[in-house]
ROTORKE-293732 format. One record per residue (C-alpha): x, y, z; residue number from 1; residue in one letter. Coordinates in pm, whole numbers, m for minus. Example, Ala and Ser with C-alpha at 12.3 -4.5 7.8 and 13.67 -1.06 7.14 Angstrom:
2
<atom <1230 m450 780> 1 "A">
<atom <1367 m106 714> 2 "S">
This chain:
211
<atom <m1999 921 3014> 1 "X">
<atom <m1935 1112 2695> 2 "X">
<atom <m1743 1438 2673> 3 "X">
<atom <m1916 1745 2668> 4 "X">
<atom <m1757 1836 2322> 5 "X">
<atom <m1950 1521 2201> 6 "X">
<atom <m2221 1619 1911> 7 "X">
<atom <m2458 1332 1884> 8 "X">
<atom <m2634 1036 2017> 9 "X">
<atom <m2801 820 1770> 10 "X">
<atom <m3184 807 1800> 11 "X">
<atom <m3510 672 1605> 12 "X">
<atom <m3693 897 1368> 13 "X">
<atom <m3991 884 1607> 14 "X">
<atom <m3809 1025 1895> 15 "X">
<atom <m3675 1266 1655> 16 "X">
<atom <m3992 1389 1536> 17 "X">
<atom <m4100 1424 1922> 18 "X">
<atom <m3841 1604 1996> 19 "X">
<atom <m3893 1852 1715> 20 "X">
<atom <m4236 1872 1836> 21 "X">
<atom <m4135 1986 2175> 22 "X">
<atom <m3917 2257 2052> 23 "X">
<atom <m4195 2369 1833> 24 "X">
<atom <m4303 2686 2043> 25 "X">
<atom <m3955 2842 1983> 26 "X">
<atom <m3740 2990 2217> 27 "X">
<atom <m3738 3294 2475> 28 "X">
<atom <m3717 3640 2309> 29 "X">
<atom <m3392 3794 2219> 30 "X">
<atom <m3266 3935 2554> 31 "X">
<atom <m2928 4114 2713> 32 "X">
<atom <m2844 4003 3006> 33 "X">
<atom <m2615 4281 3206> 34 "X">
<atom <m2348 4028 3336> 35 "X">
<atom <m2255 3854 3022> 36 "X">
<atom <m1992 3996 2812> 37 "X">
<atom <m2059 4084 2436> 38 "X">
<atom <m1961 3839 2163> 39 "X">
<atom <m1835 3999 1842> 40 "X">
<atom <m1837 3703 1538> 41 "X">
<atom <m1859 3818 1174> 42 "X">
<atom <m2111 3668 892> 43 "X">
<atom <m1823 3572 692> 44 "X">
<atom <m1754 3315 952> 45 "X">
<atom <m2087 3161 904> 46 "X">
<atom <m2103 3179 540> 47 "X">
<atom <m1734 2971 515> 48 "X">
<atom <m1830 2696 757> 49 "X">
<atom <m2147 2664 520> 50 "X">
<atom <m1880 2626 220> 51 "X">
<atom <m1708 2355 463> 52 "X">
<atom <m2031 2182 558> 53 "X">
<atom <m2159 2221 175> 54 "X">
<atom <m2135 1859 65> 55 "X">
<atom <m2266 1708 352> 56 "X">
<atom <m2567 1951 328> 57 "X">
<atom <m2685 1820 m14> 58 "X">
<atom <m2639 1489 78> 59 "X">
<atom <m2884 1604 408> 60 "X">
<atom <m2606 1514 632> 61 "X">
<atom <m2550 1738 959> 62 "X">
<atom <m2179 1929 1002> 63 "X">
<atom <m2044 2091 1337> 64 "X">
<atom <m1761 2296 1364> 65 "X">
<atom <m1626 2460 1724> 66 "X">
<atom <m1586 2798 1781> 67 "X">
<atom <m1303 2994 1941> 68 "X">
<atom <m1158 3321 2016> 69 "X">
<atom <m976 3592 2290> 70 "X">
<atom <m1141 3820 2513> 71 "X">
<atom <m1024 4202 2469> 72 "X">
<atom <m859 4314 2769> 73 "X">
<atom <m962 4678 2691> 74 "X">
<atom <m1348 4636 2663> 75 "X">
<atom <m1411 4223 2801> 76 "X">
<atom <m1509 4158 2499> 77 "X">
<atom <m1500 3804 2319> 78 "X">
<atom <m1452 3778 1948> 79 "X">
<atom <m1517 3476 1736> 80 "X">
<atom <m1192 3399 1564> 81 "X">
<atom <m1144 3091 1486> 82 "X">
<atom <m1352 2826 1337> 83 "X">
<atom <m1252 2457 1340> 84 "X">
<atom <m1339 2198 1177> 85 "X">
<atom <m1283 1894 1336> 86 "X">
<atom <m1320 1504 1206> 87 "X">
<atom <m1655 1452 1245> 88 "X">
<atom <m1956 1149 1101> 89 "X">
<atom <m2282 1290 1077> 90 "X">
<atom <m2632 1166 968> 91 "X">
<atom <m2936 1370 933> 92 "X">
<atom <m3042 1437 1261> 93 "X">
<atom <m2713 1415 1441> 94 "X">
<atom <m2338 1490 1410> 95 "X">
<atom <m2077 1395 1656> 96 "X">
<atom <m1687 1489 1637> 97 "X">
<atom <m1440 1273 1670> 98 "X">
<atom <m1076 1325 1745> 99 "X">
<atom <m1129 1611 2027> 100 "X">
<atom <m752 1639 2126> 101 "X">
<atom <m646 1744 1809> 102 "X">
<atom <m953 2042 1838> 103 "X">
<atom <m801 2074 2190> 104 "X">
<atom <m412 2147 2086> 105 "X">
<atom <m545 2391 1810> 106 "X">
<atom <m701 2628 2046> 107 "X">
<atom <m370 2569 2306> 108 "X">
<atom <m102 2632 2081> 109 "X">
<atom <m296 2997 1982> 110 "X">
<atom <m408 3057 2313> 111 "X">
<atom <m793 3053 2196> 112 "X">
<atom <m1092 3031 2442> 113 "X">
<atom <m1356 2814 2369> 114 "X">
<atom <m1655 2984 2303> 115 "X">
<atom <m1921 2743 2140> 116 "X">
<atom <m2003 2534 1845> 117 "X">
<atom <m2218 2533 1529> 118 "X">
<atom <m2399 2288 1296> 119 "X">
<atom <m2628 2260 1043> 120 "X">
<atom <m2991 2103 1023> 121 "X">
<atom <m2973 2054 687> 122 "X">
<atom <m3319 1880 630> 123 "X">
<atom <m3471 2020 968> 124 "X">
<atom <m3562 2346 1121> 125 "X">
<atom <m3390 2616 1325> 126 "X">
<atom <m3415 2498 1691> 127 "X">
<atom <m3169 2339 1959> 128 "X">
<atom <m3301 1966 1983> 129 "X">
<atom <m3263 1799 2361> 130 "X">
<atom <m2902 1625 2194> 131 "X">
<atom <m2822 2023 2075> 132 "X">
<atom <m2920 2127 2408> 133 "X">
<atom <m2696 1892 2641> 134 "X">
<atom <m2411 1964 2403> 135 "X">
<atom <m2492 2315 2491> 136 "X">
<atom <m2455 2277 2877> 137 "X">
<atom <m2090 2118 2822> 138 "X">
<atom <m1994 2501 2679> 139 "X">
<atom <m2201 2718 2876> 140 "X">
<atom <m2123 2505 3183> 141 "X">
<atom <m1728 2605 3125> 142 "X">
<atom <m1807 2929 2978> 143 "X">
<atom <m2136 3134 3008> 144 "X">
<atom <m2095 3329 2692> 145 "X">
<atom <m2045 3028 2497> 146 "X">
<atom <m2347 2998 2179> 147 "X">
<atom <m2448 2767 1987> 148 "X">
<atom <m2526 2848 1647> 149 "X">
<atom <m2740 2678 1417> 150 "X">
<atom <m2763 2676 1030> 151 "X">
<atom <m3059 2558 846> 152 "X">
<atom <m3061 2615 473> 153 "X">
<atom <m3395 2473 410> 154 "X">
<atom <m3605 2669 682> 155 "X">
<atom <m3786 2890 502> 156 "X">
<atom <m3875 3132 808> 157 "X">
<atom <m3512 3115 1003> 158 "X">
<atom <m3178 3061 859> 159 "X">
<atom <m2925 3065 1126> 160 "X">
<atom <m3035 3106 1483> 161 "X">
<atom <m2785 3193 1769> 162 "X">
<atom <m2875 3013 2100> 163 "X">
<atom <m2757 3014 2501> 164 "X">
<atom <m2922 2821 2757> 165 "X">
<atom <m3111 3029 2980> 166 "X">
<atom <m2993 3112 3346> 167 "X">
<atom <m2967 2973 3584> 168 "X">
<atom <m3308 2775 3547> 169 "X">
<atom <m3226 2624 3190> 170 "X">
<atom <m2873 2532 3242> 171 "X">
<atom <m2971 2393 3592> 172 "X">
<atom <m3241 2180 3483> 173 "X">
<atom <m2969 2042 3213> 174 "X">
<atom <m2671 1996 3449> 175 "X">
<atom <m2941 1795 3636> 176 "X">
<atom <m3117 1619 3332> 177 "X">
<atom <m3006 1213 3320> 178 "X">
<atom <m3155 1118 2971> 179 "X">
<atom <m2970 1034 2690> 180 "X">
<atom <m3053 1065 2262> 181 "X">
<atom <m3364 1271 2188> 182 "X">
<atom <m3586 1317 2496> 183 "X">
<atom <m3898 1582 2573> 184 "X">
<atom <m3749 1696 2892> 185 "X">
<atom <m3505 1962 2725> 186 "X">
<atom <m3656 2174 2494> 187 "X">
<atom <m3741 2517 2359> 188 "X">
<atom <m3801 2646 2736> 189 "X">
<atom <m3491 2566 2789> 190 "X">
<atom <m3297 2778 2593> 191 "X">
<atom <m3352 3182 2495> 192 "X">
<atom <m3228 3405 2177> 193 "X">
<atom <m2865 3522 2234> 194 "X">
<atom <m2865 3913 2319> 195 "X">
<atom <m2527 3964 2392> 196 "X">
<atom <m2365 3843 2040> 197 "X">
<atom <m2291 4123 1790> 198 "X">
<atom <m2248 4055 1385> 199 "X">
<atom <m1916 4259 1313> 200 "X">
<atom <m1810 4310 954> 201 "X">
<atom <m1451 4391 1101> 202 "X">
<atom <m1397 4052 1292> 203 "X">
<atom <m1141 3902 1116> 204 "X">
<atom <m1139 3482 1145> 205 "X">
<atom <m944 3165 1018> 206 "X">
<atom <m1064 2848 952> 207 "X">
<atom <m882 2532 1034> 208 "X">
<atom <m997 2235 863> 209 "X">
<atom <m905 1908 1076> 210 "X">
<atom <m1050 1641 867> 211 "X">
């Protein structure tokens, strides 16, 4: 059984494309749910792990990166500190990380709480595919803040999309789900529009670069 930290299964560029196809209606509005805690990350974060992911992205290569932070005792508020980016091989539809203790010990030793991941689609649009989505699960299963973030340079209508499974019937159906690679039973109605993440110009971040 693979880790939940695990990016990637490899698949055929038909199941890809049905996949994609299944995701094409989009996902569930932007909404706040009341129990969730905000999530404070800054643009500046986003626009450095594109600088990190920038040569795979012209070669059309897919990069991940994990995301971290601390919760604010005063206000229960998370904020994105920390992006890291761990070893990683990628292809165009996939990416999967590789040496997860060493992502591990970086968030121990600074006391950081796991609080999602991001990649690119570098040749593809802005969606979660079924492999995005079961990734997803692993961090929203141990967190329920936790987002998944999504960069695509080349989507002309959507950039960067910030993504949560939806609850409890998404992330059910997911815990549940059995298949493996690129499958039609996970897919756009199974994930929503993050309303409880914030863009803050103040949130300061590091990157550490594991590769």
């Amino acid at each position: 059984m693979r880790s939940s930290c695990m990016l990637c299964w490899c698949a055929s560029s038909a199941s890809v494309a049905e996949a994609a196809a299944a995701a094409a209606a989009g996902p569930k509005s932007l909404s706040k749910r009341l129990d969730l805690r905000d999530v404070h990350i800054s643009v500046a974060l986003m626009n450095d792990f594109l600088h990190y992911a920038a040569n795979n992205t012209r070669r059309g290569v897919e990069s991940c990166g994990i995301l971290a932070g601390r919760l604010s005792a005063s206000d229960s508020r998370f904020t994105i500190t920390t992006l890291i980016v761990p070893k990683q091989t990628g292809t165009s539809d996939t990416v999967e990380m590789l040496g997860e203790e060493e992502v591990w010990e970086a968030e121990s030793s600074r006391e950081l709480v796991p609080l999602g991941w991001i990649h690119t689609h570098p040749t593809q649009t802005c969606f979660l595919s079924s492999v995005d989505i079961h990734t997803q699960c692993g961090y929203q299963t141990m967190l329920e803040e936790s987002v998944a973030i999504v960069m695509a340079p080349t989507d002309s209508r959507k950039k960067c999309g910030i993504f949560r499974l939806t609850t409890p019937a998404g992330l059910e159906h997911v815990q549940r789900c059995t298949y493996r690679g690129f499958h039609a039973s996970c897919n756009s109605e199974m994930y929503e529009l993050c309303g409880h993440v914030y863009l803050n110009p103040n949130a300061k971040h590091e990157v550490i670069d594991l590769r």
